[in-house]
N, C-alpha and C positions, 0 to 999 in steps of 0.2 A: 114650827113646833113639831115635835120629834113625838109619837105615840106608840109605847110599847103593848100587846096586847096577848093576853093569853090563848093561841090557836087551837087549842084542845078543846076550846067553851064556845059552843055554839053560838050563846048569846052574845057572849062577845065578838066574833065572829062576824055577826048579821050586824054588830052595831059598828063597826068601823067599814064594813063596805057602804051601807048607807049615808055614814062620815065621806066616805070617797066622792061618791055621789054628790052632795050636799057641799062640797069644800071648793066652790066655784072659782076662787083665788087661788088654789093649790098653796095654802096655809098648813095645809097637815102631810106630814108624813108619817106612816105606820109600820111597825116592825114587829113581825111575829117575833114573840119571845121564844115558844120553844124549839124553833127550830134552829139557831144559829146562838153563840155562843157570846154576847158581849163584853166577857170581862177583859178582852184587850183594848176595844176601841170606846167602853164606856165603863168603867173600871167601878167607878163612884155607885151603878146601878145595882140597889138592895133587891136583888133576884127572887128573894124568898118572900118578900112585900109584893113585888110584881108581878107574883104568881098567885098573891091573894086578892089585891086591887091591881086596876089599869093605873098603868105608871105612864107619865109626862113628863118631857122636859123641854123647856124655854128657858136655859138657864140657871136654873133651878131645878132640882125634884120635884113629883107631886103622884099621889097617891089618890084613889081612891074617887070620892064624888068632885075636890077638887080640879083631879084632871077635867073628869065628866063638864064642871063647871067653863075650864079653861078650853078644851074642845070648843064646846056650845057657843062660847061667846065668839070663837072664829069662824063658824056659819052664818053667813047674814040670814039665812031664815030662821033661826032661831034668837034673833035678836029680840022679838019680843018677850018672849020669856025668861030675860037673862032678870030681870028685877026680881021674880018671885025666884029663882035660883039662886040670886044673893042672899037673901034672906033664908033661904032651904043653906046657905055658905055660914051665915053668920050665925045661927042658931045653932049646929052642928046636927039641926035634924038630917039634912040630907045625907049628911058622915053614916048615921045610923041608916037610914033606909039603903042608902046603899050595901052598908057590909050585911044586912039582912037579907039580900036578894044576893049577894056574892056568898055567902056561905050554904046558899040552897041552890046554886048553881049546879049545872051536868058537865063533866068532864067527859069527853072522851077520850083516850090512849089509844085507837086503833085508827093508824095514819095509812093508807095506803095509795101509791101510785102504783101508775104503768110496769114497773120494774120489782116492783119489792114491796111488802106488808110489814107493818115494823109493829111491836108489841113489846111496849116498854114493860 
């Protein structure tokens, strides 16, 4: 499973290295969105979505709390949980609690290494 995530959002940020941690199979791979440009090697990826929700793909697309879902279910310590997160899946409440915490999220735009400060 292939996880796009937005580098600029802290929270996001803290939640895919704890994924790293947590991904005992090496089931997941991540890929900062804003740094690198996918429209060659992933063409199909709705950028503008990706940059509102965390995008996945298995084959498919996936937006939003259903990545979050799809994630989850590839951690075995999160196996417990995965039943009330079905149910947070098929209700579409989790759809909403999620874009409610993605629309009050913090952005940050001030990326800097060793060599250079960039200020988009």
């Amino acid at each position: 499973m292939l996880i796009f995530y937005d580098n600029w959002c802290p929270n996001c940020t803290r939640f895919v290295q704890i994924v790293k941690k947590l991904d005992w199979f090496s089931c997941i791979e991540e890929k900062p969105l804003r740094d690198i440009l996918y429209t060659d090697e992933f063409p199909s990826l709705d950028r503008k979505m990706a940059l509102k929700q965390m995008a996945s793909y298995n084959g498919k697309w996936h937006y939003g709390f259903i990545s979050i879902y799809l994630i989850l279910k590839k951690l075995p310590i999160c196996w417990i949980f995965i039943p009330f997160l079905y149910l947070l899946k098929i209700s579409t409440i989790g759809q909403f609690i999620y874009s409610e915490l993605a629309l009050k999220r913090r952005i940050i735009p001030i990326h800097c290494d060793e060599n250079s400060c960039q200020i988009p």
